[in-house]
N, C-alpha and C positions, 0 to 999 in steps of 0.2 A: 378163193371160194370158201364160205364157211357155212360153218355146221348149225344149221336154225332149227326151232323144235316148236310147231304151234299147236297149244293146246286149249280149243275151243270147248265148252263147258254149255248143251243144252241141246234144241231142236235147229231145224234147219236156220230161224232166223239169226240162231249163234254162233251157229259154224258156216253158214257161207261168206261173209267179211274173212273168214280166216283159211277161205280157199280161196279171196283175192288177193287175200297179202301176201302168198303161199306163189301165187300164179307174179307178181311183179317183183320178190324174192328171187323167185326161178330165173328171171326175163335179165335180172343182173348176175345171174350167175350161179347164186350161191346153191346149195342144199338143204333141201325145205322137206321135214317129214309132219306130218299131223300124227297127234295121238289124241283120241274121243271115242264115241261110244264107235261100237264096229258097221251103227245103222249106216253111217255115212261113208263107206268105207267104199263103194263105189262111184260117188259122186267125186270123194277126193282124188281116185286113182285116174277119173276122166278126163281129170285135170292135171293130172302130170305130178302131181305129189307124191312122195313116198308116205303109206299108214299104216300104223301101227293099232290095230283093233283094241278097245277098252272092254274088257270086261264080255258078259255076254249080251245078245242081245236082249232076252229075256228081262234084265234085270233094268234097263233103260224104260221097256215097253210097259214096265210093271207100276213106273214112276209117272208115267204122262196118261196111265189106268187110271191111278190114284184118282176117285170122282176128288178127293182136296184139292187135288191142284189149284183147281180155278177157281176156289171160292177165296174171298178177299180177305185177307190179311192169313189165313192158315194156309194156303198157298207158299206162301215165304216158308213158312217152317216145313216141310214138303221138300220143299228147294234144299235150303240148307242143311237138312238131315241124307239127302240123297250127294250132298255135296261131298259131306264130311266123310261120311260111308265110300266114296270114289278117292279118297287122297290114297291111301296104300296101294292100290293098281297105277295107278295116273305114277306114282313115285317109281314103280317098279318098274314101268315102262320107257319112262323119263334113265332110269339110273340103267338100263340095258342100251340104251345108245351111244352108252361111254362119252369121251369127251363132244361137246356141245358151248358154240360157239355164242348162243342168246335164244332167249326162250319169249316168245309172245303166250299170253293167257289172260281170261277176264279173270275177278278178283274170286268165283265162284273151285278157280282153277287149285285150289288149296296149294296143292302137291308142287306147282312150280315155285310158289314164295318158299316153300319149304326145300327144293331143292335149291332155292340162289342159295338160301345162308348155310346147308348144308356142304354144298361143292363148291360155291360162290360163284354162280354161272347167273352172267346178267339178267335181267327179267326185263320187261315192258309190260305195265298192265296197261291192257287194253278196254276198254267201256265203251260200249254199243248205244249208251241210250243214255242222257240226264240226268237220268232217274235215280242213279247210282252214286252223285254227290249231294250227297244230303247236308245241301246250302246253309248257313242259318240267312241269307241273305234271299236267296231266290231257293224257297222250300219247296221242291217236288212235291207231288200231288201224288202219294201212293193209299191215302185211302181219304172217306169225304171228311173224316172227324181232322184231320192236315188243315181244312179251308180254314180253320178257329185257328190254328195254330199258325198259319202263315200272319197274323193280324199280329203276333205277338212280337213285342222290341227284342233283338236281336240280345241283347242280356240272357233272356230269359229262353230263349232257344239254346244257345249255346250251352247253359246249364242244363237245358231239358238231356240235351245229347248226351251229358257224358253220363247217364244213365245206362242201367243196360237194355240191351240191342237184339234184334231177334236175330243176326250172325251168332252173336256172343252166347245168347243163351240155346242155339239147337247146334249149334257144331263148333265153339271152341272146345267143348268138354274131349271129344275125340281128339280134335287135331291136338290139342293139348299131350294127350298120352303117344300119339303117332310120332311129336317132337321130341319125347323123351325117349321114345323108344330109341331114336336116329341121333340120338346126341347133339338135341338143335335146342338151345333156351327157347320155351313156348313163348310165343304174346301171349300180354295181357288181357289184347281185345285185340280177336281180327280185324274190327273196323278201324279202331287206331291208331294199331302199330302193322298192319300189314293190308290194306284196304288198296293202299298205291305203293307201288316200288318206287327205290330210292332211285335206281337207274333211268326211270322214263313211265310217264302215263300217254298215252295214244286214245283221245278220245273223236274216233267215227261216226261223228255227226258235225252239222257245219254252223257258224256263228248267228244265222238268221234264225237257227232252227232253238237252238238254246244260246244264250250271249254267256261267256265264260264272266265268273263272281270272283270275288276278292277272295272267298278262303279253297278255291279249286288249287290244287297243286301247284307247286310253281315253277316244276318241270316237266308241265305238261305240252305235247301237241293237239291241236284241234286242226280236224283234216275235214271230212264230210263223208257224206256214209258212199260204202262202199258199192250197193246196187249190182252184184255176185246171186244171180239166178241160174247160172249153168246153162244159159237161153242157147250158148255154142253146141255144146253138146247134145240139150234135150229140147228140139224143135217143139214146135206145135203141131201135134197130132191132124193126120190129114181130114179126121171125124171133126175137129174143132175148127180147123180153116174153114173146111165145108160149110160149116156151122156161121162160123163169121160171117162167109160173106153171101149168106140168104137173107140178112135181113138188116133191120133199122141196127146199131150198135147197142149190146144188151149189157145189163148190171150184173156183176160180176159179183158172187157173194161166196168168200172163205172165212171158218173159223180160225186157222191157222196148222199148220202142217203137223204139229204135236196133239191136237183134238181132235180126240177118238172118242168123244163123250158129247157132239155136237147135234145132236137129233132135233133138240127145239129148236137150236139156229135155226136148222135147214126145214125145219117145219112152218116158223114164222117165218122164215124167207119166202118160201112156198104159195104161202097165203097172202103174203103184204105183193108179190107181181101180180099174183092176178088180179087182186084189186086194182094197180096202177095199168096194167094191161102191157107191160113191157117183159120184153126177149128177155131172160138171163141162162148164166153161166155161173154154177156150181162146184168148186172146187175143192175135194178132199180125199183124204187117203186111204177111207175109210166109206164107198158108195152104198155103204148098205145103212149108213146115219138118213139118209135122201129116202123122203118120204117114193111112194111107188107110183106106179102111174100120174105120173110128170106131162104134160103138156109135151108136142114137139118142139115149144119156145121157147123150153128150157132144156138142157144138154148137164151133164153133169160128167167129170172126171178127172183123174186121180191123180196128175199134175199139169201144169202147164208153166212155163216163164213167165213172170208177171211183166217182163219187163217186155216183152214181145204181145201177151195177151189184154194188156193195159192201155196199149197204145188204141185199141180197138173196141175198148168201154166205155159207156156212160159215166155210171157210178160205179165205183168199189166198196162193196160192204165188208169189213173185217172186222179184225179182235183188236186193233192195237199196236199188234208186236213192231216193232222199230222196222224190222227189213221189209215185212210190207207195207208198209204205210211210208217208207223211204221210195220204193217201189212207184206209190201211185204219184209221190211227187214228182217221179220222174216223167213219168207220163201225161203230169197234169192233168189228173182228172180226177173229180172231186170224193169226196169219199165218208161213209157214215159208218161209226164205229162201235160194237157196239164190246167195251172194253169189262175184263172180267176182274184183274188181278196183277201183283205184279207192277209192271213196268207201263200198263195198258191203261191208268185213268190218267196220268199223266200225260203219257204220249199226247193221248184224246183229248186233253184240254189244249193242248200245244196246236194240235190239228186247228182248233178250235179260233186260238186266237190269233192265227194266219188267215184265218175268213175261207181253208179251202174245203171246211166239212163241217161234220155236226158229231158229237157223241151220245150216247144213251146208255146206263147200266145193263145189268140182266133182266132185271125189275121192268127196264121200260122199253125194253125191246120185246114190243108185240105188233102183231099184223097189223092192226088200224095204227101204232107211231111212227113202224116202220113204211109202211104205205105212202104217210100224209110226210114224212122227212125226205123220200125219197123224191116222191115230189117237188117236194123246196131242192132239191138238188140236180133236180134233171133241168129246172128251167128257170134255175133263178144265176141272170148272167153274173152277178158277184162272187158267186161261187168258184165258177167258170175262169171268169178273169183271174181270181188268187192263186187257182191252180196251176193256171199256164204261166202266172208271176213265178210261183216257187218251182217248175221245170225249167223258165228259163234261168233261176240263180241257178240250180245245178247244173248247169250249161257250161256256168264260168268259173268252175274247179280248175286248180292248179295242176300242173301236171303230177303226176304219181313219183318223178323222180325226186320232187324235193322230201317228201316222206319218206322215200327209201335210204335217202341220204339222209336224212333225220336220226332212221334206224341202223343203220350201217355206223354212226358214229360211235355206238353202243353198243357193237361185239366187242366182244373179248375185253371190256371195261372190268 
């Protein structure tokens, strides 16, 4: 049995992958503790993990307040200033577990690159989403001025990169001094000398979804996404069943589980059903964003499993984020996105060039685009057909032991 430590970095879409790895970890044996914000700290425990609370919660809730978040490209610096500011906890929690056997984290995880070379206790970094190898071949799409820049010969990208970085410029300056504090030589740049571990990268999405490129790691695995809703533990509400099964199958419309700043979503949502005249289901954690006096053909509430709730929608209107939009793949059903920042215009052109959705900025998500898209997606069988294509590639995932044995060969390295 050995001693595992996974340290997921963000909102639920970031840490549920890391209460599935946590749960077929467990299933061979070993000991599996999470340590992240303490928001999740019940969902981990109903899962059989050992956690270790990060910090308070206050100071998480204060970060996903921030109205920056989601505006596009200062977003990033948001991210990475709340990152750098968590490595001193994250390390201090990390170093109160005593010896530790391999440490899973995405690259946002500071504190565990800094405990391998400190303790030399293996690492796997983990990557959720494409979006985080910044190709010079196949260039993510993290903001629109990228579309001029994917046109350029790979010379001239590669030169662009070794420029500096928005890692580099909002959170090496800290982790720089947190390295010297601890007696660790700093990197140069966290993106180029600590972006992937030497031990292993694990990237959780599958090759249909993104095709791995020439300068991706070259000891990486590519597995497929993990599809970790807690559906076992957190049924669907017998108000939502009810709800289900009175009528035609309705559009399903979430911001995402971290937006708590979603009022126009749920306002243009609002507006764009009643114009099409169809049932929806309104999903957030936060019902007082949901405009009031709501139709009875709309229902709105404060979770549900996508992965049970989805089987049972038309359309899914989201943000983006990887776990749900991995989500509707699994369900096949088509979905329009309407992506803010981040990892989300990417996703959404991805969406896009599998034929199972449509994307639209902030800009252009309003009631008559959303209305007249939603449309093109309730009844146009192309959509339909690519959806139920990419549920059934996810159908033919490998089993879960070969990546456990992947990872297994990397304790105690």
């Amino acid at each position: 049995m050995a001693e595992i430590l996974l340290l997921p970095f963000g909102s639920a879409g970031d840490v549920f992958p890391f209460i599935w790895l946590g749960r077929q970890l467990m299933a061979r044996g070993h000991r599996v503790t999470m340590i992240t914000t303490c928001l999740f700290e019940e969902q981990a425990r109903k899962a059989g993990l050992n956690f270790i609370p990060l910090g308070e919660k206050d100071e998480f809730e204060t970060m996903i307040r921030d109205p920056r978040i989601w505006k596009l490209g200062i977003g990033t610096k948001v991210v990475f200033e709340f990152a750098a500011k968590s490595v001193e906890p994250y390390l201090a929690a990390i170093e109160k577990c005593g010896k530790v056997d391999l440490m899973l984290a995405p690259v946002t995880a500071f504190a565990a690159r800094l405990a391998r070379e400190k303790h030399g206790t293996p690492l796997i970094t983990v990557h959720l989403q494409p979006a985080v190898f910044l190709s010079v071949h196949e260039t993510p799409l993290l903001h629109p001025a990228m579309r001029l820049l994917r046109r350029m010969p790979v010379w001239f990208k590669r030169a662009l990169f070794t420029l500096p970085n928005p890692v580099d410029l909002f959170a090496l300056p800290k982790v720089r001094r947190i390295c010297e504090a601890n007696g660790v030589k700093p990197p140069r740049s966290l993106w180029r000398e600590w972006w992937d571990s030497p031990d292993g990268v694990l990237a959780l999405f599958p090759k249909w979804f993104a095709k791995p490129q020439p300068d991706w790691p070259a000891n990486l695995l590519q597995w497929t996404f993990p599809l970790e809703d807690l559906a076992k533990e957190q049924p669907l509400s017998t108000e939502l069943q009810a709800f289900l099964a009175a009528g035609e199958k309705p559009v399903v419309f979430t911001p995402g589980s971290a937006n708590v700043q979603a009022s126009r979503f749920f306002a243009v949502a609002a507006q764009a059903v009643a114009q099409v005249g169809c049932r929806a289901v309104f999903v957030t954690r936060e019902p007082k964003q949901v405009p009031p006096n709501l139709p009875a053909t709309t229902l709105t509430v404060e979770y549900a499993p996508f992965s049970t709730l989805l089987k049972q929608a038309s359309v899914f209107v989201h943000h983006g984020g990887i776990g749900t939009m991995s989500q509707a793949f699994a369900a096949g059903v088509p979905q329009l996105i309407m992506h803010m920042a981040h990892d989300q215009p990417d996703n959404a052109e991805r969406v896009e060039g599998l034929g199972v959705g449509l994307g639209l900025s902030v800009r252009q998500f309003t009631p008559e685009r959303v209305a007249h898209e939603l449309q093109r997606l309730l009844h146009g069988a192309a959509f339909a057909n690519a959806a139920k294509a990419c549920a059934q590639n996810l159908g033919k995932a490998r089993s879960a032991d070969d990546l456990m044995f992947w990872i297994e060969v990397r304790l105690g390295k």
